[in-house]
Backbone as a printed PyTorch tensor [residue, N CA C, xyz], in Angstrom:
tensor([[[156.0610, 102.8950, 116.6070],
         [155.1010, 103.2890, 115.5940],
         [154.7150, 104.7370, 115.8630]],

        [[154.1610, 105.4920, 114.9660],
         [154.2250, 107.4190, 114.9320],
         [152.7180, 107.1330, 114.5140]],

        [[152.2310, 108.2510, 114.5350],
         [151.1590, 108.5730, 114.0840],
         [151.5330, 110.2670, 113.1350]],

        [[150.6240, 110.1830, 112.1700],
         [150.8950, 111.6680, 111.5180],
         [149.9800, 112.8280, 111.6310]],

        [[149.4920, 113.9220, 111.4450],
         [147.9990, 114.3080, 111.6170],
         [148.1470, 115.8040, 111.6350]],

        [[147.0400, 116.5190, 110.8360],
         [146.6930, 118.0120, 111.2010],
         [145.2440, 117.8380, 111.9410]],

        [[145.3270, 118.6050, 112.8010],
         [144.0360, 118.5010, 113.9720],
         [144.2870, 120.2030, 114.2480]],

        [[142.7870, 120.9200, 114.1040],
         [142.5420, 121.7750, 114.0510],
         [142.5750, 122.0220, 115.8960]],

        [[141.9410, 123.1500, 116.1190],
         [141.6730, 123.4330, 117.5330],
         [140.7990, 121.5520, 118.2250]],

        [[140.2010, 122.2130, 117.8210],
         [139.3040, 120.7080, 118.6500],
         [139.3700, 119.3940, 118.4490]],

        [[140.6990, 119.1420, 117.7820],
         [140.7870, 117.6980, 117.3050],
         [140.3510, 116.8270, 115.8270]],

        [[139.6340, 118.0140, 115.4820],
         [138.7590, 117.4090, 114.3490],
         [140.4280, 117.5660, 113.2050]],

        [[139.9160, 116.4570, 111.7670],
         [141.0570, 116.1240, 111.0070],
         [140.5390, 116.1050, 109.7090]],

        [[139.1390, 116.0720, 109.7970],
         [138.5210, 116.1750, 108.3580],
         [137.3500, 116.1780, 108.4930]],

        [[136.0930, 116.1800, 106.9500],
         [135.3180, 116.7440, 106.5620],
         [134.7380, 115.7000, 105.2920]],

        [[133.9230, 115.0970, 105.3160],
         [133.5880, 114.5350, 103.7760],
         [134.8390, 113.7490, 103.3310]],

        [[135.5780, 113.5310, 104.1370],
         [136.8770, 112.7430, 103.3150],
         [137.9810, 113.1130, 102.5150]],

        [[138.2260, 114.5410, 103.3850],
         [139.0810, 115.6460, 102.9380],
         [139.1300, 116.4580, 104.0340]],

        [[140.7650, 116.7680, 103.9710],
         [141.6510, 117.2400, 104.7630],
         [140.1670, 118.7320, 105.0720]],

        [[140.8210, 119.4920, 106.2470],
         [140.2310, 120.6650, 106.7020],
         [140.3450, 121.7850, 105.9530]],

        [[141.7950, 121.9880, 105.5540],
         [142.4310, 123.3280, 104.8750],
         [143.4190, 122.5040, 104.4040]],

        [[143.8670, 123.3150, 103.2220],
         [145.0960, 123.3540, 102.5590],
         [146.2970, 123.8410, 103.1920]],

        [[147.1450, 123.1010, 103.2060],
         [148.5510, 124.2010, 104.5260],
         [149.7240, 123.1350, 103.8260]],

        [[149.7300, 124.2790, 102.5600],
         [151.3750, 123.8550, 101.7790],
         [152.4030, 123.3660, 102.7740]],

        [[152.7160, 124.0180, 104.1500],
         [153.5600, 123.8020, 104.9030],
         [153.5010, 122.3450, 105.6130]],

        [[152.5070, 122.4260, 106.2380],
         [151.6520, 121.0590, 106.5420],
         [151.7280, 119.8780, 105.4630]],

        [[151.9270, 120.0950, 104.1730],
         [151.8840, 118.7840, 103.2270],
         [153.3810, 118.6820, 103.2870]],

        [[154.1580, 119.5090, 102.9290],
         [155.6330, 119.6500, 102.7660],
         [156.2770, 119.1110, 104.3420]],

        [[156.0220, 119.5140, 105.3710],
         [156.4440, 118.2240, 106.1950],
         [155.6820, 116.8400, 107.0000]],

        [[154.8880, 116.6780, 106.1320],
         [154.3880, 115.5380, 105.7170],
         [155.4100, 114.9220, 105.4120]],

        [[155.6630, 115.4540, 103.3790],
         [156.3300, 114.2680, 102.8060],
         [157.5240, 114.2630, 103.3660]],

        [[158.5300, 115.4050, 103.8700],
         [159.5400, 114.8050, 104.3130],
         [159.6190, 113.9350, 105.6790]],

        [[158.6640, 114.1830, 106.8790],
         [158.7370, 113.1490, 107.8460],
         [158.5810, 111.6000, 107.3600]],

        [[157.9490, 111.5190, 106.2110],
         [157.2900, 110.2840, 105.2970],
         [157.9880, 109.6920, 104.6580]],

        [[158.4390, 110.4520, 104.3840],
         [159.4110, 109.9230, 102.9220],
         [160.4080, 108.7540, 103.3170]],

        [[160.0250, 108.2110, 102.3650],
         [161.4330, 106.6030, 102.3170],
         [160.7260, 105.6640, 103.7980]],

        [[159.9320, 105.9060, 104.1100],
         [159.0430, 105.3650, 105.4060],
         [157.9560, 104.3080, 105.2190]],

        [[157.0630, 103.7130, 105.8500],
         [156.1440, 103.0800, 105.8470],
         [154.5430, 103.7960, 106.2620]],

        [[153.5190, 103.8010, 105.3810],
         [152.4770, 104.5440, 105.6370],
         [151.3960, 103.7290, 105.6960]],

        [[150.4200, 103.8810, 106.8010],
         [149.6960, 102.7760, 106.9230],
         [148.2860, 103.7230, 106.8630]],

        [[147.1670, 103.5270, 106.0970],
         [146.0260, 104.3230, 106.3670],
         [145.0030, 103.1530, 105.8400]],

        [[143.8300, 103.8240, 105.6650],
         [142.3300, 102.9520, 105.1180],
         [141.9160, 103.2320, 103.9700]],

        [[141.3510, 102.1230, 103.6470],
         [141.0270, 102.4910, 101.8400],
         [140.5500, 103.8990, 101.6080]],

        [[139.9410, 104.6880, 102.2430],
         [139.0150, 106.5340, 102.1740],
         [140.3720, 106.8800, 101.8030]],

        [[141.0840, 106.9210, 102.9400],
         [142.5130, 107.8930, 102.9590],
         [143.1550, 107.4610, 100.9700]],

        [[143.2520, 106.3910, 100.8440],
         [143.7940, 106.0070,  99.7700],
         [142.9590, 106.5390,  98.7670]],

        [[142.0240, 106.1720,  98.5770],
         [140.8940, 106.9670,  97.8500],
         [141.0830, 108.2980,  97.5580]],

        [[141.2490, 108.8750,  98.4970],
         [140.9520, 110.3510,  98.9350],
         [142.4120, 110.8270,  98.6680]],

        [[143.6700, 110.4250,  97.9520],
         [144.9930, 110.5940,  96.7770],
         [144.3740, 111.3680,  95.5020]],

        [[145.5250, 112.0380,  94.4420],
         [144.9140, 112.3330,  93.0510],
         [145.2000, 110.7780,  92.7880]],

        [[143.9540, 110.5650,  91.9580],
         [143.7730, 109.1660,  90.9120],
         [143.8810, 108.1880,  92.1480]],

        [[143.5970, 108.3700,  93.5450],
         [143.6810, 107.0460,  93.9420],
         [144.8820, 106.1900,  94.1490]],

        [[145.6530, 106.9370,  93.8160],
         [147.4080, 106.0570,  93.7750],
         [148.3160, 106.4730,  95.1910]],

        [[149.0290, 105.7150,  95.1860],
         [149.5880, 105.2650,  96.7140],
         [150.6500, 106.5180,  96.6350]],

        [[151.3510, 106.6700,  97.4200],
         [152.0650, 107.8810,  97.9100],
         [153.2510, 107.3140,  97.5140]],

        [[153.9960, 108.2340,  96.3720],
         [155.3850, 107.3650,  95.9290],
         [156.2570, 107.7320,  97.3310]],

        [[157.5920, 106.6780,  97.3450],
         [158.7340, 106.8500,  97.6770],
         [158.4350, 106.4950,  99.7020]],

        [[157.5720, 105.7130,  99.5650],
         [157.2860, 105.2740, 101.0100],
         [156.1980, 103.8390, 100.2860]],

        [[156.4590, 102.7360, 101.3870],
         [155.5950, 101.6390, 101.6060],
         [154.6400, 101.6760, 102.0920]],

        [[153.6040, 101.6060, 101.0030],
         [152.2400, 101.8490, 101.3010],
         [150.9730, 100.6510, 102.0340]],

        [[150.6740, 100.3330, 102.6120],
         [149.4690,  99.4180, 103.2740],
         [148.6030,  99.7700, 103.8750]],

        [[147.1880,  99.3290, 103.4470],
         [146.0730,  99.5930, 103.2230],
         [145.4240,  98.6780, 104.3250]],

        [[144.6610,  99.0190, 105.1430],
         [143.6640,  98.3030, 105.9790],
         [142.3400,  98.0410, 105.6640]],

        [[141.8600,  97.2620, 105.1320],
         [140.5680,  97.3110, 104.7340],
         [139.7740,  95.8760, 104.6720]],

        [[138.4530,  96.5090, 105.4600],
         [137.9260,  94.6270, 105.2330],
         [136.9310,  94.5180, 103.6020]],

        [[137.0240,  95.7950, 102.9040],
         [136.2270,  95.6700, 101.5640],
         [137.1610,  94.3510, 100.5090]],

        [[136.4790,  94.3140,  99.6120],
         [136.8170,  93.4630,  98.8520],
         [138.1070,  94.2930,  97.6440]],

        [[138.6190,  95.1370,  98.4100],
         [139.3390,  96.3630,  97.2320],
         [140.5680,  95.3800,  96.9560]],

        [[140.9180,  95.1310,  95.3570],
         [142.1470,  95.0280,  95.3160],
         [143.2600,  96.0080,  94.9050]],

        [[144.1450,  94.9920,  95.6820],
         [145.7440,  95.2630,  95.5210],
         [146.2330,  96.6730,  94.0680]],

        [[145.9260,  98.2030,  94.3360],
         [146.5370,  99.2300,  93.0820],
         [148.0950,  98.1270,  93.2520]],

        [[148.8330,  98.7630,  92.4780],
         [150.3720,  98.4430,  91.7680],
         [150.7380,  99.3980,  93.6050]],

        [[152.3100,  98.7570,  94.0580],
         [152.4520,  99.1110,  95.0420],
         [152.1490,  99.4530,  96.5530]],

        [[150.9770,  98.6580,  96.7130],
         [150.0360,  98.6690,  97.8620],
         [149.7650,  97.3200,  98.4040]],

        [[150.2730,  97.6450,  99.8320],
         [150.0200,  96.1370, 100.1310],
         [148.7030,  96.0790, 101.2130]],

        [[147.6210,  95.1830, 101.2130],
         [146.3480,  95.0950, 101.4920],
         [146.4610,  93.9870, 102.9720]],

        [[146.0570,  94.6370, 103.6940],
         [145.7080,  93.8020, 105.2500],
         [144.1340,  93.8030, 105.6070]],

        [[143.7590,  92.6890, 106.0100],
         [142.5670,  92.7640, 106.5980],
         [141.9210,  93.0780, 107.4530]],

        [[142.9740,  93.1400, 108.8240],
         [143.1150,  92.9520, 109.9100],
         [143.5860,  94.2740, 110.7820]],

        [[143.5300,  94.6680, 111.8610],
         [144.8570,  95.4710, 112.7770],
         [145.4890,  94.2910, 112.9600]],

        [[145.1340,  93.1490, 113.5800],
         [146.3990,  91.8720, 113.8590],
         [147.4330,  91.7550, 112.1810]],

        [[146.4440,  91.5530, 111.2060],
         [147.3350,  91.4460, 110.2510],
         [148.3050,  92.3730, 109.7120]],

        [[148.0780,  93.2780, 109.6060],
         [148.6800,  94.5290, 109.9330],
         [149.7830,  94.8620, 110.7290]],

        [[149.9850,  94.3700, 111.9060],
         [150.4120,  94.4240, 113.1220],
         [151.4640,  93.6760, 112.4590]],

        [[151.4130,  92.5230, 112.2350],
         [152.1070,  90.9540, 111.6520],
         [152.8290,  91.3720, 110.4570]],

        [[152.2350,  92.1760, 109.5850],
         [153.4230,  92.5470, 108.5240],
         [154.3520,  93.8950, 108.8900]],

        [[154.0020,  94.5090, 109.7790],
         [154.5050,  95.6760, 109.9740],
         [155.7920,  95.5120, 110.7190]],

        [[155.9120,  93.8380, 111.6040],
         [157.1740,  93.4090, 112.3940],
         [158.3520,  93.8380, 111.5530]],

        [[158.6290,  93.5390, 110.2850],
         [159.2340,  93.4250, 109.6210],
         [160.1470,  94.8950, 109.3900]],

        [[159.3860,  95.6840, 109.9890],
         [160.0170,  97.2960, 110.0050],
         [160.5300,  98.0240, 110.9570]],

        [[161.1710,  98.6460, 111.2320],
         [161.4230,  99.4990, 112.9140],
         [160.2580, 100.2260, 112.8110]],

        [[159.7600, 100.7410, 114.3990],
         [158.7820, 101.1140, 114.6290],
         [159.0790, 103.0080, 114.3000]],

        [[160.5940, 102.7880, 114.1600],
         [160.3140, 104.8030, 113.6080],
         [159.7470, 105.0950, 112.5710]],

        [[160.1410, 103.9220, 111.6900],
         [159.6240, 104.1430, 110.3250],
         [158.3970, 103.9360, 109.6690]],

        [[157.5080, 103.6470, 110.5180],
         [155.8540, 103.2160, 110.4350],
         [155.1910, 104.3750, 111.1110]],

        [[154.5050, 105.1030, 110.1800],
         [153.7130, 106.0190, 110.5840],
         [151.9660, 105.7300, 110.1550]],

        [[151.2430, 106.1050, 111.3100],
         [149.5180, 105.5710, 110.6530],
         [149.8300, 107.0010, 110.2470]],

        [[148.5620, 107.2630, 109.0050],
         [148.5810, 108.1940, 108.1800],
         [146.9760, 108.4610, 107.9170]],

        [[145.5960, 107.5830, 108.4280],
         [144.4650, 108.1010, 109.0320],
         [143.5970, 107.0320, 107.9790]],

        [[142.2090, 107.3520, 108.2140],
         [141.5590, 108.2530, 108.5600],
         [141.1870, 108.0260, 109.7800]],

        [[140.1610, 108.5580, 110.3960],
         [139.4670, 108.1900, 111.8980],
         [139.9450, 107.1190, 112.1120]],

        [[139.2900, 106.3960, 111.9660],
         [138.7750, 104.9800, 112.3390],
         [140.4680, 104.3080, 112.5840]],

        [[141.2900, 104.4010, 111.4330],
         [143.0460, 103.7590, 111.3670],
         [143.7400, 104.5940, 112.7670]],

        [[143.3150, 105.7420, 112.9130],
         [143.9170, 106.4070, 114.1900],
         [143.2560, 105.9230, 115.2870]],

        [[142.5570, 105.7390, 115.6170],
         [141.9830, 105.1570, 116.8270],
         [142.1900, 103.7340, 117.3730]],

        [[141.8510, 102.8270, 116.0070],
         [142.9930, 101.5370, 115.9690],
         [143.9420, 101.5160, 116.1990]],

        [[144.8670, 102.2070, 115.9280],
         [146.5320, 102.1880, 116.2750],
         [147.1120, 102.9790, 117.5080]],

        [[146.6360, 103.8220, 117.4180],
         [147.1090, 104.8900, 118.5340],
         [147.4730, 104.2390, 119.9210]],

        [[146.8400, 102.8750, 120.4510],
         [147.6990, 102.2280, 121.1890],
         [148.8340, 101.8560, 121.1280]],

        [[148.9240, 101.7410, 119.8080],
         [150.5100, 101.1690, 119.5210],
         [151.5530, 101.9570, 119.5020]],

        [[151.0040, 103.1080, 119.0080],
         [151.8420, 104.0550, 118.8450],
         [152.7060, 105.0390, 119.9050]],

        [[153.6560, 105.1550, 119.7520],
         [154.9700, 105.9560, 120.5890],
         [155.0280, 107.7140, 120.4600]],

        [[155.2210, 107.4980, 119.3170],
         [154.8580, 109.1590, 118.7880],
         [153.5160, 109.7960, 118.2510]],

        [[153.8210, 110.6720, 118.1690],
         [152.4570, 111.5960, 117.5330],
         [152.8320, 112.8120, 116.9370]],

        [[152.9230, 113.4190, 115.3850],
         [153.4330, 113.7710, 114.9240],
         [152.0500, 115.0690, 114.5040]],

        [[151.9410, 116.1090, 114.7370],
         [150.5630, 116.9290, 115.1350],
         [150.5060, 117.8070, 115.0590]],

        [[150.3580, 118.3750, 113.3960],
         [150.2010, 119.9780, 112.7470],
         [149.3810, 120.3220, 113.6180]],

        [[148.9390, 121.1670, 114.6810],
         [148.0630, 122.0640, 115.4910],
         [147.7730, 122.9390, 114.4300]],

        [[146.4820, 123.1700, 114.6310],
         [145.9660, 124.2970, 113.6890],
         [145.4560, 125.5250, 114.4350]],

        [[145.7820, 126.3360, 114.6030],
         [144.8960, 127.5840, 115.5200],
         [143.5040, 127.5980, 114.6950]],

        [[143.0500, 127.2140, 114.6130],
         [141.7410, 127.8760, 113.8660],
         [140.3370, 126.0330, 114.1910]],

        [[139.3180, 126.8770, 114.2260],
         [138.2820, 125.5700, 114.3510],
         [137.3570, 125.3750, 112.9140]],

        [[137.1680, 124.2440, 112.4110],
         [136.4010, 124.2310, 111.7090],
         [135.2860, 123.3970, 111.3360]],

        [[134.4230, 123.3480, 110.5780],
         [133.3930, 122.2670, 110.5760],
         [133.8960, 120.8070, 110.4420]],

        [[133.7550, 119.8870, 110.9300],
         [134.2650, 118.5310, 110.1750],
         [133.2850, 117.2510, 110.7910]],

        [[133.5550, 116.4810, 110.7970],
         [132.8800, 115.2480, 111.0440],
         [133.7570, 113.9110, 111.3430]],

        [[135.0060, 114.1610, 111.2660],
         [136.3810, 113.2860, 111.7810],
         [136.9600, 113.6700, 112.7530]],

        [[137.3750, 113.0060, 113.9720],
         [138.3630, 113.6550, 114.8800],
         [139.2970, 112.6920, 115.2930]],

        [[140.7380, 113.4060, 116.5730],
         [141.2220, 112.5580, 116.9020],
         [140.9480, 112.2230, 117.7890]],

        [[141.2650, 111.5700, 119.1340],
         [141.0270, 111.8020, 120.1440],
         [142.2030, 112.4750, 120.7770]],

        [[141.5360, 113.8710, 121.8420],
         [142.6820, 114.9420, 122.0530],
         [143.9300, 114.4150, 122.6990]],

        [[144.9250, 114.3820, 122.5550],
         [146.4230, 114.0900, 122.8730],
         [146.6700, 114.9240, 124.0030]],

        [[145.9770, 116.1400, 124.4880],
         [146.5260, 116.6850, 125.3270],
         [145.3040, 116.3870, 126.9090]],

        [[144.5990, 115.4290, 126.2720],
         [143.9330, 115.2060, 127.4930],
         [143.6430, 113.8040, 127.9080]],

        [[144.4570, 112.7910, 126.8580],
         [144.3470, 111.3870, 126.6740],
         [145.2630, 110.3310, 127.6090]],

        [[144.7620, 110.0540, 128.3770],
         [145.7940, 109.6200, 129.5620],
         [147.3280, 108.6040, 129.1420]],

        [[148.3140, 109.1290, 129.4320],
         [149.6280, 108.6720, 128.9030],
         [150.4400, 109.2760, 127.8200]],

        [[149.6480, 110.1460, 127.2700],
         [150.3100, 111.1500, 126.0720],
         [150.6170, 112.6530, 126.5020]],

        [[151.7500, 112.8610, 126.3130],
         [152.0040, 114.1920, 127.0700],
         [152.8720, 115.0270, 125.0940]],

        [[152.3290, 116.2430, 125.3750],
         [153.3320, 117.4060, 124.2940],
         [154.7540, 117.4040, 124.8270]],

        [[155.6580, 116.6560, 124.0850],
         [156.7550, 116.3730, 124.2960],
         [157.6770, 117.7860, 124.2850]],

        [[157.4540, 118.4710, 122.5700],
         [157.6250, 119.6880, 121.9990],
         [157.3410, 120.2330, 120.6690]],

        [[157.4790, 120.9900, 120.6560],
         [157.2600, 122.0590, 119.5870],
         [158.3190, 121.8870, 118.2540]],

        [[158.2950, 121.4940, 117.2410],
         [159.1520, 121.3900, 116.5610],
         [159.2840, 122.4370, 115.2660]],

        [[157.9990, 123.1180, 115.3370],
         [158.1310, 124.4490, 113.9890],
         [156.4520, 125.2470, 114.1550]],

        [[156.9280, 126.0710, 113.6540],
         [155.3610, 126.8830, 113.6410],
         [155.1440, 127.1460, 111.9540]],

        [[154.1590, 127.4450, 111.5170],
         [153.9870, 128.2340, 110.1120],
         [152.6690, 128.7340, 109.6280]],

        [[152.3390, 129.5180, 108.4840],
         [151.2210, 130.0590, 108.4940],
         [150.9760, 130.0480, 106.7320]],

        [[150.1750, 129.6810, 106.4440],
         [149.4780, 129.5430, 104.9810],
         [148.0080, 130.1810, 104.9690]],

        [[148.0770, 130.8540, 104.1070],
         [146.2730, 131.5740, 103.8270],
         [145.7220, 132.1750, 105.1060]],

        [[146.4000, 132.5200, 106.2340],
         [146.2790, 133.2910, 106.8260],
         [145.4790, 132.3470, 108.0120]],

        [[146.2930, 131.0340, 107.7860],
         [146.2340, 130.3830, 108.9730],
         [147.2230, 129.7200, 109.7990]],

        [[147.5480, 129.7020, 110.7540],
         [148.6740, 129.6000, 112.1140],
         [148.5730, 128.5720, 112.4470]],

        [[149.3150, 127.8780, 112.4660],
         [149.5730, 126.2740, 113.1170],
         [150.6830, 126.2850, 113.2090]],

        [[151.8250, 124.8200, 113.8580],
         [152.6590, 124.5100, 114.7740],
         [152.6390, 123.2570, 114.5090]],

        [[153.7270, 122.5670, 114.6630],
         [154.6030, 121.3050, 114.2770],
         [154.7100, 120.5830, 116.0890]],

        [[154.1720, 119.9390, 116.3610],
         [154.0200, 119.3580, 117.6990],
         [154.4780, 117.9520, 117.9780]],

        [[155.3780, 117.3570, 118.7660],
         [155.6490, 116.3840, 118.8950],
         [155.0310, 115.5640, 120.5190]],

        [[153.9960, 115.0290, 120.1120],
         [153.3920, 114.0970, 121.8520],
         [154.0380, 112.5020, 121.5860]],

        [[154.3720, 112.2000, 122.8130],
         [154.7690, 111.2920, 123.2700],
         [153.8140, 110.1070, 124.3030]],

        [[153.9740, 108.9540, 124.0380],
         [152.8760, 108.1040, 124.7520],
         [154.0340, 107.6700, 126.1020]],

        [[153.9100, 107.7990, 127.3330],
         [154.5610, 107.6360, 128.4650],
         [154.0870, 105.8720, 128.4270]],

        [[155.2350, 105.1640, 128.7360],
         [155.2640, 103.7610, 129.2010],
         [153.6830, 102.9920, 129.0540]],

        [[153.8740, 103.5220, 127.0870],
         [152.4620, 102.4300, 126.9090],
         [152.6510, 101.2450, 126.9580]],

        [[151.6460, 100.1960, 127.0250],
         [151.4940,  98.6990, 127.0340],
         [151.8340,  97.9600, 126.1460]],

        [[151.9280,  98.6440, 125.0250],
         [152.1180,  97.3100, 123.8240],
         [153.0710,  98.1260, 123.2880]]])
């Protein structure tokens, strides 16, 4: 299982329920790490789409204990166990959590990879991750691209979870 994520200097990932900055580059390898994949986030994250609609051309599932139903193409878990239980059904490359807080912190045990627009820059927010470079068992594997939008600098980072438990 992967995790996906832009995390500014200090970890933080958002703000009011929206991304930090805009970073065309940052969305663009998004969708291609994504694409044709499995995306797992929380009803906000889903919410927080134009119109609310699921991310074409990847399998979308939703974690949520609200009473939200089922948009067209979205499949609804209650649970992390339940969750866990439908997700067997997939290889673990192809399952990426896709956020918000709360879905990253849940999973991130599970998870193998960590897929981690670095942002040079700090900004206000009220979401974070917990830091990867100081989280015991996760090491910066490598560097996979750098780029810069609106006159901000970030980097394509790949961390790795060393001989996790589950």
């Amino acid at each position: 299982m992967n995790l996906i994520a832009a995390a500014d200097e200090n970890w933080a990932i958002g703000k009011d329920g929206g991304l930090l900055a805009h970073l065309p580059g940052d969305m663009k390898f998004f969708r291609e790490t994504t694409k044709g994949r499995v995306v797992v986030m929380g009803r906000r994250t889903l919410e927080s789409f134009p119109g609310g609609k699921p991310l074409k051309n990847r399998v979308n599932v939703v974690l949520t204990k609200s009473g939200l139903s089922a948009p067209e193409d979205v499949v609804i878990c209650r649970s992390v166990e339940e969750t866990l239980e439908y997700l067997t059904q997939y290889g673990n490359d192809d399952i990426f959590i896709i956020g918000g807080g709360m879905i990253y912190r849940e999973f991130l045990p599970y998870c193998k990879k960590a897929y981690i627009t670095h942002i040079f820059k700090a900004f206000p927010a009220d979401t974070a991750l917990p830091d990867l470079d100081k989280e015991p068992g996760w090491r910066l594997a490598r560097v996979l691209g750098e780029g810069e939008d609106h006159g901000i600098r970030y980097e394509f980072r790949l961390y790795e979870q060393m001989g996790g438990t589950r």
